[in-house]
BAKE-864991 format. One record per residue: residue in three letters; x, z, y of N, C-alpha, C in turn. Coordinates in steps of 0.2 Angstrom, whole numbers, plus 2048, in hexadecimal, padded with zeros to 3 digits. Atoms other than C-alpha are relative to their C-alpha. Example, Ala and Ser with C-alpha at 12.3 -4.5 7.8 and 13.67 -1.06 7.14 Angstrom:
2
ALA8048007FA83E8277EA804800806;SER7FC7FF7FA8448247FB7FC803805;
***
This chain:
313
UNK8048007FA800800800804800806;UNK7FB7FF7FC8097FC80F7FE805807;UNK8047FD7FA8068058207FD7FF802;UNK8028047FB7FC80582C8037FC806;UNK7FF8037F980680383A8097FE7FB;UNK7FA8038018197FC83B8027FF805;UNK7FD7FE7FA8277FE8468017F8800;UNK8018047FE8297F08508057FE804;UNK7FD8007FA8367E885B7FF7F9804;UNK8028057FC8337DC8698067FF805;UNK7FB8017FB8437D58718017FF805;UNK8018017FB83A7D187F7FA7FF805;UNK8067FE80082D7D288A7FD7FA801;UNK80580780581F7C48867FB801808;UNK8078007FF8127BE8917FB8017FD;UNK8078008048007BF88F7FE8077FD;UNK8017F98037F97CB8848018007F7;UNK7FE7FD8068027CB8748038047FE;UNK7FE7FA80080B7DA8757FA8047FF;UNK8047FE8047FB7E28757FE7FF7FA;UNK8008028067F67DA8688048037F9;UNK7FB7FD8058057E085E7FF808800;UNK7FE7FB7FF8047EF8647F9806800;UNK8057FE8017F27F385F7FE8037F9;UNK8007FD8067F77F484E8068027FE;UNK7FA7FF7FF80A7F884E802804804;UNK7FB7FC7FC8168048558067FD804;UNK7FE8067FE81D7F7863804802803;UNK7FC7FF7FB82D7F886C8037F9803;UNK7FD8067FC8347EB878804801805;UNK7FA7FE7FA8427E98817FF7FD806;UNK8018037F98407E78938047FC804;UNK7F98027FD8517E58988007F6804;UNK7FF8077FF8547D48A28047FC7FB;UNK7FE8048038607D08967FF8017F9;UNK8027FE80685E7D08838058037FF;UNK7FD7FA8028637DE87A8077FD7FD;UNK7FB8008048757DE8768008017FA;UNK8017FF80687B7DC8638008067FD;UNK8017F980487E7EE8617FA804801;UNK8097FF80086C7F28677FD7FF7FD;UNK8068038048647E785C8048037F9;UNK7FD7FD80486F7EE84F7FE8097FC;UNK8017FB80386A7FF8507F98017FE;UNK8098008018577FC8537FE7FE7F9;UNK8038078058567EF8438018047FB;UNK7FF7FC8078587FE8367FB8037FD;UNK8077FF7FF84780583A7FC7FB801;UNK8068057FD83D7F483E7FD7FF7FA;UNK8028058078317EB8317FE7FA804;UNK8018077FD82D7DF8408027FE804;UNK7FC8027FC8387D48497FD7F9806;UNK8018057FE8317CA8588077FE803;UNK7F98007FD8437C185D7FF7F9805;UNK7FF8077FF8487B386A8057FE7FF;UNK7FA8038028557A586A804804803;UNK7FC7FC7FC85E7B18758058057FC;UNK7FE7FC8028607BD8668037FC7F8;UNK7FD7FF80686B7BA8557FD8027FB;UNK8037FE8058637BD8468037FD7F9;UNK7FD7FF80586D7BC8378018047FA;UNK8007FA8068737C4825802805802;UNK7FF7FA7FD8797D082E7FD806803;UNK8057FA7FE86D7D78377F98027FC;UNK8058008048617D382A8028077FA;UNK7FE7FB80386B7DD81D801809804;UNK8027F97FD86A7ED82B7FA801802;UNK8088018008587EB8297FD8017FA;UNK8078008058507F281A7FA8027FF;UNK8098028008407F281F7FE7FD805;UNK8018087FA83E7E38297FC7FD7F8;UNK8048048088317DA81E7FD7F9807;UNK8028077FF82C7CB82D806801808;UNK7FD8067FA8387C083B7F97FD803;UNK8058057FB82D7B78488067FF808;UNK7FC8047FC8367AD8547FE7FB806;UNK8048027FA8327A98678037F8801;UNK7FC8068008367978657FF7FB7FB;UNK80080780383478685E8068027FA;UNK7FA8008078467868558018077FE;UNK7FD7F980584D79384B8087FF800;UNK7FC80380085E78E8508048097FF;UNK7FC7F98008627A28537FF8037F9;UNK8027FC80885A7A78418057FF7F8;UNK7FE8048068647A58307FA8007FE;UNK80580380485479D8278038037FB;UNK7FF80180685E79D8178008077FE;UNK7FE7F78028647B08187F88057FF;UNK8067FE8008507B481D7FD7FF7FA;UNK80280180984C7AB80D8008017F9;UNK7FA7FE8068577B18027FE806800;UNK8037F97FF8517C38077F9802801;UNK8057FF8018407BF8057FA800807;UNK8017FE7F983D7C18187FC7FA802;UNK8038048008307B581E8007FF809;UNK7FE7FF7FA8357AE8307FB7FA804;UNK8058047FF8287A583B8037FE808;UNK7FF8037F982979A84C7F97FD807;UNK8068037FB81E79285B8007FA7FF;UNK8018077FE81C7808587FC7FD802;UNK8068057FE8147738607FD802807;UNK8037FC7FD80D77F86D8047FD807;UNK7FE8027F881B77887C8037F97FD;UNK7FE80680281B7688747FD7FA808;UNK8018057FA81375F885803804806;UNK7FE7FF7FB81876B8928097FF800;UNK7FB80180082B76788C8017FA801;UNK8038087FD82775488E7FF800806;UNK8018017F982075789F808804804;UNK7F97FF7FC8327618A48057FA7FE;UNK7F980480283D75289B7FB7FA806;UNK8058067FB8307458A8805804804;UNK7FE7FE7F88347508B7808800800;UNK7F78008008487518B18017FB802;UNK7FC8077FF84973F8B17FD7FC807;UNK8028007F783E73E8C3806802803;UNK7FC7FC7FD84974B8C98067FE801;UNK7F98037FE85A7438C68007F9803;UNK7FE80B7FE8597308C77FB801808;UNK8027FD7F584E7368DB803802802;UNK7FD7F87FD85A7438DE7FE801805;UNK8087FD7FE84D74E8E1805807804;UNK7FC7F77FD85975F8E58077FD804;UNK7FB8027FB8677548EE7FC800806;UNK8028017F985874F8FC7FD805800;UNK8017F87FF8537618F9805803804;UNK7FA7FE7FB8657678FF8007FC804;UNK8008057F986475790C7FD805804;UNK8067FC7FA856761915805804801;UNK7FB7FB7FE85D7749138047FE804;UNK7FC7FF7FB86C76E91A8017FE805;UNK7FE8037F886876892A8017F8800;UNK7FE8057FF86E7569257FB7FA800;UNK8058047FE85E74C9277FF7FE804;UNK7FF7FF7F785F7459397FC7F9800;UNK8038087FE8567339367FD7FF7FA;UNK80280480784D7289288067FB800;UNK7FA8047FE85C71D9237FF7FA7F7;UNK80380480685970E9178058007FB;UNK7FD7FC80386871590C8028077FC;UNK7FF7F980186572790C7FF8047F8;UNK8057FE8078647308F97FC7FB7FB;UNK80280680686171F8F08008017F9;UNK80180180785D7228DD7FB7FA7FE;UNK8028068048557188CF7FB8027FC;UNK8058058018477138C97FC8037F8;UNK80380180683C71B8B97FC7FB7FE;UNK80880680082E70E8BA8057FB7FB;UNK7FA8088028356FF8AF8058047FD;UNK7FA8048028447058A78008037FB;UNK8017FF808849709895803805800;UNK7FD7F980384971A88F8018007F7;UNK8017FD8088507208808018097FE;UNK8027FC80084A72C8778048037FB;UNK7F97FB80585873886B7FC8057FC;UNK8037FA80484D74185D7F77FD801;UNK8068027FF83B73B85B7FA8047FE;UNK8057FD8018307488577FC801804;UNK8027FF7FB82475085F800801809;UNK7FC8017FA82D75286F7FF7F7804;UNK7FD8087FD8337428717FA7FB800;UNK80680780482273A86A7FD802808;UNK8027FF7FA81B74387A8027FD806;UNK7FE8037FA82673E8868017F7800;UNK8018087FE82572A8807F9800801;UNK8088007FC81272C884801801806;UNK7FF7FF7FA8167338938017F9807;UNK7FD8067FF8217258977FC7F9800;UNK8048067FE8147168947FC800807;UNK8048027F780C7198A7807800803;UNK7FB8017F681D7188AF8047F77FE;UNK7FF80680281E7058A48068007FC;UNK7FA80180282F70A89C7FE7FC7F8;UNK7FE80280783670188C8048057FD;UNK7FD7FA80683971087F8037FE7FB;UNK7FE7FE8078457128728008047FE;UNK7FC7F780284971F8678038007F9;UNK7FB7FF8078537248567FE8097FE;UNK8017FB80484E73284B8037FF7F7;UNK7FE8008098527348367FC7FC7FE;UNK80580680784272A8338007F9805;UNK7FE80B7FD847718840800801806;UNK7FF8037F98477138508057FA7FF;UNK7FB8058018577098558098047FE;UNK7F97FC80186870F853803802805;UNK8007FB7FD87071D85C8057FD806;UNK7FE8037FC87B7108647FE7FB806;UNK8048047FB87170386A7FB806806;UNK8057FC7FB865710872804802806;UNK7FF7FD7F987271787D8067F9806;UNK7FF8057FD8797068827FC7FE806;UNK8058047FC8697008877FC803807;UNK8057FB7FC86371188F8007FE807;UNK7FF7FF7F885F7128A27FE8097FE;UNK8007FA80285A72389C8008037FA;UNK8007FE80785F72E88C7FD805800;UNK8047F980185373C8898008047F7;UNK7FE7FE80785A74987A7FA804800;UNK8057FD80384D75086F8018027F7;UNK7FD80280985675085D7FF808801;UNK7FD7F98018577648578068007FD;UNK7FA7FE80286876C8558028027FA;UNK7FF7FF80786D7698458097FF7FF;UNK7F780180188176883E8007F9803;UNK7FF80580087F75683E8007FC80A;UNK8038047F8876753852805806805;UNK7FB7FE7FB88476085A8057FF802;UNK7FB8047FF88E7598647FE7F7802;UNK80280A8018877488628017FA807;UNK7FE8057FA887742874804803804;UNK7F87FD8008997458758067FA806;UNK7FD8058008A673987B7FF7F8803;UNK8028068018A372A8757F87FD7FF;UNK8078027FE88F72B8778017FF807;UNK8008017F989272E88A8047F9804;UNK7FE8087FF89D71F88A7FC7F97FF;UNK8068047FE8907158857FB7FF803;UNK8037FE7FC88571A88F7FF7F9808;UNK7FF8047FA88170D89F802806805;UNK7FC7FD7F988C7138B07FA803804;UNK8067FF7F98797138B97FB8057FA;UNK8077FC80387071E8A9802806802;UNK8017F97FE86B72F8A98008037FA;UNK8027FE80786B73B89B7FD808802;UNK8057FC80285E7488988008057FC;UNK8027FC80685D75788E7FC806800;UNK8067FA7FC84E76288C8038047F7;UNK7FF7FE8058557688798028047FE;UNK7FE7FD7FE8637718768087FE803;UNK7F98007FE87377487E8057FA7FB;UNK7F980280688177086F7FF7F7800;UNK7FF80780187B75E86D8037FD804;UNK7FC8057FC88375887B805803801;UNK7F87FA80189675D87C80080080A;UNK8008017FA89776288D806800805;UNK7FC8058008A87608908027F9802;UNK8028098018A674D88D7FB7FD805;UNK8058037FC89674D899805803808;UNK7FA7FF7F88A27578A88057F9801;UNK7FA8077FF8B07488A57FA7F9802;UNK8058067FC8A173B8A77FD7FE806;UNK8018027FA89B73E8B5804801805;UNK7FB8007FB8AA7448BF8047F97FE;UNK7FD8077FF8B07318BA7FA7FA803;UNK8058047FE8A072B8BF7FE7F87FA;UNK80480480489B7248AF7F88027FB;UNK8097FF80288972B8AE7FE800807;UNK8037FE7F787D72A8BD7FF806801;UNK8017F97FF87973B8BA7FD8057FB;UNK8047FE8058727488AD7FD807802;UNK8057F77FE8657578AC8018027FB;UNK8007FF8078647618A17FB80A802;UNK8047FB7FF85877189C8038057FB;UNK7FC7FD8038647778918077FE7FF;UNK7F88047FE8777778908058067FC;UNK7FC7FD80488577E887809803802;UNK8047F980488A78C8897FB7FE804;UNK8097FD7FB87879588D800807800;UNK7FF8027FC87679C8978077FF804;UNK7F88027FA8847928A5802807804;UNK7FD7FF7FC88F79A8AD8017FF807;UNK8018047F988E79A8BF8077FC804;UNK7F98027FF8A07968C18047F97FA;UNK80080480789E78A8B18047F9804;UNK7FD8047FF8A877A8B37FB7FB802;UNK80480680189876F8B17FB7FF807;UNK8028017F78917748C38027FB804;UNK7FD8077FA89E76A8CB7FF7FB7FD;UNK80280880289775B8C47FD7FE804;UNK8068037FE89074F8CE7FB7FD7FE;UNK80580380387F74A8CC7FB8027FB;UNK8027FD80687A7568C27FA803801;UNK8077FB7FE8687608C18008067FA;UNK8007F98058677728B77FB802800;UNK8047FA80185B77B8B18008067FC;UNK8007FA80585878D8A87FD7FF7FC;UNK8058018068517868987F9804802;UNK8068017FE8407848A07FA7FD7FD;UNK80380580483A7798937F6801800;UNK8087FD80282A78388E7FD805806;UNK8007FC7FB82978D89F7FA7FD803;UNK8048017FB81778D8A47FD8067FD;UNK8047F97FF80979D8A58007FE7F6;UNK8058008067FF7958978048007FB;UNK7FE80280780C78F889805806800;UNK7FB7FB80381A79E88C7F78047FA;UNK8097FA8038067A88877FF7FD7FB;UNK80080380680379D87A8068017FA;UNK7FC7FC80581479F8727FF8077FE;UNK7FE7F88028137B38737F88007FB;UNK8057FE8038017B386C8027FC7F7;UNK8008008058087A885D8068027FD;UNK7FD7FA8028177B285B7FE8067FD;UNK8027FC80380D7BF85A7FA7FF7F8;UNK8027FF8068027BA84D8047FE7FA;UNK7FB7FF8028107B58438018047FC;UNK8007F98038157C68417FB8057FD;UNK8057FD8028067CC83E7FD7FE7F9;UNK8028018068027C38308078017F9;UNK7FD8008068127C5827803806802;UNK8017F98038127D882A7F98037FC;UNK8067FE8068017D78228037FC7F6;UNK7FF80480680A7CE8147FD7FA7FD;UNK8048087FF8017BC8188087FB802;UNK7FA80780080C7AC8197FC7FF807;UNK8018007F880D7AA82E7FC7F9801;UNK8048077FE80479D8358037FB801;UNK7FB8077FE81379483A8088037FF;UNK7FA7FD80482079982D8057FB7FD;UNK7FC8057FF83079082D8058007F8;UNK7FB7FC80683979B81D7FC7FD7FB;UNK8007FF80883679680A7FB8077FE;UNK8037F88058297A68028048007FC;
***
């Protein structure tokens, strides 16, 4: 018979009203802290838990799973499980659940706005105003290029990416893309690109991918995008490109490391747009993430398979 209630820990504090929820049947602690708990705090907490709501922020491993024996469910604030070992939660019986789908359009409308933002350069006539340097209309002022008409490719086709070529048909582009199940080849697409939007997840194989010799092919007037994760692009490779001025410019909503550095080398790039992994940053879908986070764990501290369970039973 299990108990009624179950200690709980909450790495973070959640919109909306899942925390209640959790906290109507459970023993709920959350950590407030601006920053997420360091690993020797998650370390002492996880000895005592049976329920882990974690995000990509926190590490979740054999290691803290084995200082866990009564941890009976993982739930994870997040599409990927890049921070989870799966196999180790599997192997331990441990049934680990995610968010999907749920910032599958709001991520597509910020990879839109990325690629507005840079090829407008939206936050360079942003700092034009601030400082002072607007003094006429001048028919060379801040000149960028053009979404309407031109050929985006797309890097990873799933749902994401499927969203953002929908997207794309009212602004008339010519879409490619490349995934494991076809498109075109992972060369020609960034040849051809006027814009490369990454979408692929972070796997051994797509880390690093748009390295080097991807950004060398790249057109001198494309853009590259990425709303996914950091690692895929080496970012090294993308500083040297645009400080040679062989990309028009690149956004990105994630970046490697995460978080940057403010002093990070890839600031002084020119041409550049940044954001604080924003992707899914709206009222309604953080809310909807934490409300299926929490159901998640609620179902596999009742000993039900989660709603949206990523792990092997």
């Amino acid at each position: 018979m299990l108990p009624l209630a179950m200690r709980v820990f909450v790495t973070r504090k959640l919109p909306g009203g899942a925390i209640d929820r959790l906290a109507a049947e459970h023993d709920v602690e959350v950590w407030t802290d601006q920053l997420p708990p360091p690993r020797d705090e998650l370390m002492a907490r996880i000895p005592e838990v049976e329920g882990l709501l974690s995000m990509l922020t926190d590490r979740v491993d054999a290691e803290l799973m084995d200082a866990a024996p009564r941890l009976r469910a993982i739930s994870n604030y997040a599409v990927g499980v890049d921070n989870v070992d799966v196999e180790a939660a599997t192997a331990r019986g441990l049934p680990v659940g995610n968010t999907p789908g749920v910032l599958t359009d709001t991520t597509a409308d910020l990879a839109m706005a990325l690629m507005l933002g840079i090829a407008r350069r939206l936050t360079a006539g942003d700092a034009y105003v601030r400082e002072g340097l607007w003094l006429s209309w001048e028919p060379e002022q801040l000149l960028g290029r053009d979404l309407h008409g031109a050929t985006v490719g797309i890097l990873g086709f799933g749902r994401i990416g499927q969203a953002v070529a929908r997207r794309l048909t009212g602004f008339e582009c010519t879409v490619l893309h490349t995934s494991r199940s076809g498109g075109v080849a992972l060369e020609e697409l960034l040849e051809r690109s006027d814009f490369v939007s990454v979408h692929t997840p972070l796997t051994p194989q797509t880390r690093g991918l748009i390295g080097q010799e991807a950004l060398e092919r790249m057109k001198p007037t494309a853009y590259l995008v990425n709303t996914a994760r950091g690692p895929i692009v080496d970012t090294d490779a993308l500083v040297a490109a645009l400080h040679a001025g062989e990309l028009a410019g690149a956004a990105l909503d994630v970046t490697d490391p995460e978080p940057l550095p403010a002093d990070h080398p890839l600031l002084d790039a020119p041409n550049l747009l940044v954001l604080p992994h924003l992707g899914s940053a709206t009222h309604a879908t953080r809310e909807r993430m934490a409300d299926m986070a929490a159901d998640n764990l609620l179902a596999g501290l009742r000993g039900e398979r989660m709603p949206n369970q990523v792990s092997v039973p």
